[in-house]
C-alpha positions, 0 to 999 in steps of 0.5 A: 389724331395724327402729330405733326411732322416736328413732333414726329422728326423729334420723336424719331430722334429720341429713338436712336438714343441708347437705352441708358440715355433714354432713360436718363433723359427720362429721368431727368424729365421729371423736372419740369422746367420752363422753355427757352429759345436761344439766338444767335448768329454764326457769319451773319447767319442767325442760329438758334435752338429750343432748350430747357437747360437755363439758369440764372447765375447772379444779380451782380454782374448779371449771369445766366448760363444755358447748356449747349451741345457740342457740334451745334450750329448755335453754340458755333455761332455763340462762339464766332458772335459772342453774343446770345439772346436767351427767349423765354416761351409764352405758354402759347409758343408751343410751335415755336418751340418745336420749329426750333428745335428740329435739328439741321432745320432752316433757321425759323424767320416767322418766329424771330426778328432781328432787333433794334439791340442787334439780337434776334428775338423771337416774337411774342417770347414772354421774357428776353435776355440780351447776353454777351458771353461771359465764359464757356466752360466744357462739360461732357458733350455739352459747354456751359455757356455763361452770359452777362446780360447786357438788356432785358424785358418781359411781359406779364403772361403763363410761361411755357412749361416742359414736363417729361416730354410734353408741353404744358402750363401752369395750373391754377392750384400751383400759382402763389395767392396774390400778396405771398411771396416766397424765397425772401429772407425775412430774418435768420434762416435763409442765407 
């Protein structure tokens, strides 16, 4: 079975990495995460890129910070357009993902649409956040950029999951059983 050239342009790029980032990268893929798409536009030109480095921040005002790499056509164009739009990945967006995330790379169009709130989303994304940059904090060779949402939606469906390079979803063993919940402060203990 042969991978497909985006799989084959990102694996190349993971090779030039040093021996001491590979294996922290290695490691830090231990952690499986969900996959975002983060768009944007830099002088009406829409940007975006695939990342894994999201969270949420707090539910007053409404944050969500991702991890941009300095020297990115998108962190330029969070920084001319302050505004962001965070696209959470349904468990069949695989190739969305990866047309995101090659680097220097046309802009995706068949994936994404400009929307009624001015954003561009990617279509079919299993949740949306509508950010205006809140702050940016330089860290190493990446910004922490913090956005306040301003509009969101989702949609029931399987997120899409990255787990040490490779792309997955959810099992059925792993899912919570109807009726539980977890993480709720029911008394003294969880503050």
């Amino acid at each position: 079975m042969r991978a497909s050239p985006a799989v084959t342009r990102y694996l190349s790029d993971m090779s030039a990495l040093s021996h001491e980032s590979r294996a922290f990268r290695d490691t830090v893929g231990a952690f499986a995460t969900g996959v975002t798409i983060v768009t944007t536009q830099h002088g009406g030109t829409p940007q975006g890129m695939t990342l894994n480095s999201f969270t949420s921040v707090s539910l007053d005002p409404l944050l969500v910070l991702v991890s941009l790499a300095h020297g990115t056509r998108t962190l330029d164009g969070v920084k001319s357009s302050k505004k962001m739009a965070v696209n959470v990945l349904h468990r069949t967006q695989q190739e969305a993902a990866l047309a995101f995330a090659r680097r220097g790379g046309e802009f995706p169009t068949e994936h994404a649409v400009l929307d009624p709130h001015g954003f561009y989303s990617v279509r079919h994304s299993l949740a949306i956040m509508r950010c205006e940059i809140f702050d940016i904090v330089t860290s190493g060779d990446h910004d922490l950029v913090i956005g306040e949402v301003v509009h969101f939606e989702s949609s029931p469906g399987e997120p899409l999951i990255f787990h040490r390079g490779a792309f997955g979803g959810l099992d059925e063993d792993a899912l919570v059983p109807g009726g539980r919940v977890i993480g709720i402060a029911d008394g003294e203990g969880w503050m």
